[in-house]
C-alpha positions in Angstrom: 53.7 11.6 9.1 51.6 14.1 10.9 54.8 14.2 13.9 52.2 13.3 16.6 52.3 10.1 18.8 49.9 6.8 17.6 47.7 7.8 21.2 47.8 11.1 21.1 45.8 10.7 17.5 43.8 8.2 18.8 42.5 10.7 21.6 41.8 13.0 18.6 39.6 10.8 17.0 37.4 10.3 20.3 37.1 13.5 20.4 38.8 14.3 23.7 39.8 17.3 24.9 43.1 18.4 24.4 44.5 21.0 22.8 45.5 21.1 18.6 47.2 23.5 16.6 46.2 25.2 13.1 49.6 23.8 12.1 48.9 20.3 13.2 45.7 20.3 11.5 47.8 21.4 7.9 50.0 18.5 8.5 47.3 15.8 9.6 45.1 17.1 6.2 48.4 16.8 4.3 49.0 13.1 5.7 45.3 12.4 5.1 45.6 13.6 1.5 42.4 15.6 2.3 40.8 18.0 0.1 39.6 21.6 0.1 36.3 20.5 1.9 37.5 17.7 3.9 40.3 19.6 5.3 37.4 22.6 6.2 35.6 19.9 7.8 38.4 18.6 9.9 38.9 22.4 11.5 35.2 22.8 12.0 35.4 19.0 14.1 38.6 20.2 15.7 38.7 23.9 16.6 34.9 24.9 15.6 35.8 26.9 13.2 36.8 26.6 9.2 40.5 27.2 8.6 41.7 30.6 7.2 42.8 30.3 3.8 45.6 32.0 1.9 44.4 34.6 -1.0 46.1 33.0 -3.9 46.0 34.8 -7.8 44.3 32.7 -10.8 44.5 33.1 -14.4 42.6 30.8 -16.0 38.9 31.6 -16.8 36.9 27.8 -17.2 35.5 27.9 -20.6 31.8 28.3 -19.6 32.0 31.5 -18.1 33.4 32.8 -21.6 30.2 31.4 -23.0 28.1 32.9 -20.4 29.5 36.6 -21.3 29.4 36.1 -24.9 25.7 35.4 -24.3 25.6 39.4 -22.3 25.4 41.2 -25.2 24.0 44.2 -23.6 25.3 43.6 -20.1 28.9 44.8 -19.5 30.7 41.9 -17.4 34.2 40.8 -16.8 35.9 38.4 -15.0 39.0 39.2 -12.4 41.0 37.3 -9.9 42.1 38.3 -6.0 44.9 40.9 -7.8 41.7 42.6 -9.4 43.9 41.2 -12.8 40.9 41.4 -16.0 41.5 38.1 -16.9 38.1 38.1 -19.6 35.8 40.6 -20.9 32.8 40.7 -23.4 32.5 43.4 -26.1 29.6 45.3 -23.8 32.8 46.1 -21.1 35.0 46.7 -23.4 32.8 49.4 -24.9 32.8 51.2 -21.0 36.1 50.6 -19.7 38.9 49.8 -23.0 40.0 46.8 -21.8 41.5 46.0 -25.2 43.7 49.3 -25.4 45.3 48.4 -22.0 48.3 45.8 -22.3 47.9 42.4 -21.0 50.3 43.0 -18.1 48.5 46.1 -16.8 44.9 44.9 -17.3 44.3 45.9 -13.8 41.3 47.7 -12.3 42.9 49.1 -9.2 45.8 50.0 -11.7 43.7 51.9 -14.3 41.6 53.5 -11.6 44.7 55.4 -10.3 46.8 55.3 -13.6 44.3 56.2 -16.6 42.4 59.3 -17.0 39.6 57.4 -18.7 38.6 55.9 -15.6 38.9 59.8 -14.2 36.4 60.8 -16.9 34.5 57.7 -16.6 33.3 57.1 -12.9 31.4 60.1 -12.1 32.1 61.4 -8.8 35.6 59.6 -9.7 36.8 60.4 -5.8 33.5 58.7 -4.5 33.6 55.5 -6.6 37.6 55.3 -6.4 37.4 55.0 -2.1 34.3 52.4 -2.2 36.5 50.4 -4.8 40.0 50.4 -3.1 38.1 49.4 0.4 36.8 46.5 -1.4 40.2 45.6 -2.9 41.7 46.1 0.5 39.5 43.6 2.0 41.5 41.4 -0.8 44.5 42.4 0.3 44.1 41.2 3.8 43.4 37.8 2.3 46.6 37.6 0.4 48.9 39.9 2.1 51.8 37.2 1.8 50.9 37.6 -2.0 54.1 38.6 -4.3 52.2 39.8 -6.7 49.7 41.8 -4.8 52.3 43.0 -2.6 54.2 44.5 -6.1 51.0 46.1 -7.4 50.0 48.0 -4.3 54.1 49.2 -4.0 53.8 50.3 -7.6 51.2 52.5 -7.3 52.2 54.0 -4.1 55.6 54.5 -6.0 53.2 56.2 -9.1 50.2 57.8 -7.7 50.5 60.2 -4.7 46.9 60.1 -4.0 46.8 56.3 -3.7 49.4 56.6 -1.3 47.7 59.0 0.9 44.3 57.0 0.4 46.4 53.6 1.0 47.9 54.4 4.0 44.6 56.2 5.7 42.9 52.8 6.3 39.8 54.0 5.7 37.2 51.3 5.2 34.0 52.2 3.1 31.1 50.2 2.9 31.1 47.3 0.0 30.4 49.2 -3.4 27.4 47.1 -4.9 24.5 49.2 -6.1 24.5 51.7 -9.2 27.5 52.9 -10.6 27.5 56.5 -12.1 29.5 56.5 -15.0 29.9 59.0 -18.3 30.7 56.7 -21.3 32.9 58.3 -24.0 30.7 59.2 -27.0 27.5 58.1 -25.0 27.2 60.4 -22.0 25.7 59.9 -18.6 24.5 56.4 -17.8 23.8 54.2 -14.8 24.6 50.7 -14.1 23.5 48.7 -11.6 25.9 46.2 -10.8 26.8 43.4 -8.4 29.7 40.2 -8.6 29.3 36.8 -8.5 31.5 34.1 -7.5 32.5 31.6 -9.7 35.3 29.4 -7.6 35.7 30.8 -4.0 38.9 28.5 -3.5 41.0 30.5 -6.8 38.9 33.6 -5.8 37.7 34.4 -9.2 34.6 36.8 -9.4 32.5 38.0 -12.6 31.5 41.6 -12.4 27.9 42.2 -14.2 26.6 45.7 -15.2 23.1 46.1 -16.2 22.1 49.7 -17.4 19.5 50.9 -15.2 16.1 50.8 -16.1 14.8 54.5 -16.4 18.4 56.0 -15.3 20.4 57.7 -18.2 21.1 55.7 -21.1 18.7 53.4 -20.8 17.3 53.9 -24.3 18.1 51.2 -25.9 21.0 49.8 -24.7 21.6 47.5 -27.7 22.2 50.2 -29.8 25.4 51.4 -28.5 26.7 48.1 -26.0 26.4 45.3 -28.6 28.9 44.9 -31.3 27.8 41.4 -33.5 31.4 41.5 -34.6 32.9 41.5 -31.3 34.3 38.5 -29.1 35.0 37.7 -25.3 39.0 37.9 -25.0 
């Protein structure tokens, strides 16, 4: 099943040395029926080294993490997948970045960052921010470059946005941007956020985004006051 000979397996299993291919080893974990781990643990035996693994998109946010954000009342957070889609929100992010107003199909970050001037206004320098977030979305891209759908977004705004273009094809590579994000909410003014991501399943690549206004930055006065609506609900 594998399209190797009965010995030439066996010699595998002892653990001789002979020579395997990454393509081999997809066949053998596909004959195996091995899982996500097992199949990592066959490359590490084999090669000494886990295999590389194709950036795929997800859309489906597991039921607890909407629980989880519902319970940030004051903590912006959001969910998105490898395409940097916003599949899930909690009121507190909605309030900063108007998820709601955007339609479904161009709920987006790297999209909005280039396409609407509220993220302009909103990310303050917006030319700093804007470089330290499309580095980090390129190091996406390099996981899922064989990605339809990331491969349409990225043509799309190098089709819309002349400074994306310019930026996209530079190369440039910024350090990750985790830290405290400058920001001037509409109706609110100058606040910080510190912020950092969390993974919630490496193998669909599906990472929450938390914000926590920073304690004695702008706007930390009493965040509840202007981030927590008792009427709002995680969408």
């Amino acid at each position: 099943m594998a399209g190797v000979g009965l010995t030439w397996y066996t010699w595998l299993e002892q653990g001789r040395r002979i020579g395997v291919s990454t393509a081999f080893l997809d066949r053998l974990s596909k004959a195996l029926k091995l899982d996500a781990t097992e199949r990592r643990h066959l490359f590490l035996l084999a090669l000494e080294r886990p295999p590389t693994e194709p950036g795929r998109t997800w859309c489906i946010v597991p039921p607890l993490i909407h629980r989880l954000m519902g319970d940030l009342t004051t903590s912006p957070a959001y969910v998105m997948n490898l395409r940097w889609d916003v599949l899930a929100f909690n009121p507190a992010a909605d309030r900063v970045f108007r998820f709601s107003s955007q339609a479904a199909g161009r709920r987006n970050m790297l999209w909005m960052l280039f396409t609407e001037p509220l993220m302009r206004r909103l990310l303050t320098p917006w030319d700093e921010q804007a470089h330290q977030m499309l580095s980090s979305f390129r190091r996406d891209y390099a996981r899922a470059t064989n990605d339809p759908d990331i491969v349409e977004l990225v043509a799309a705004l190098c089709d819309i946005d002349p400074e994306f273009r310019t930026w996209w094809e530079a190369q440039d590579i910024h350090a990750p941007c985790h830290g405290v994000r400058h920001m001037v909410v509409e109706g609110i003014g100058p606040v910080q956020f510190e912020h950092t991501i969390l993974t919630i399943d490496e193998d669909r690549h599906l990472r929450l985004v938390y914000y926590a206004v920073k304690q004695d930055g702008p706007g930390s006065t009493e965040p509840e006051t202007w981030l927590h609506d008792d009427a709002g609900r995680v969408q």
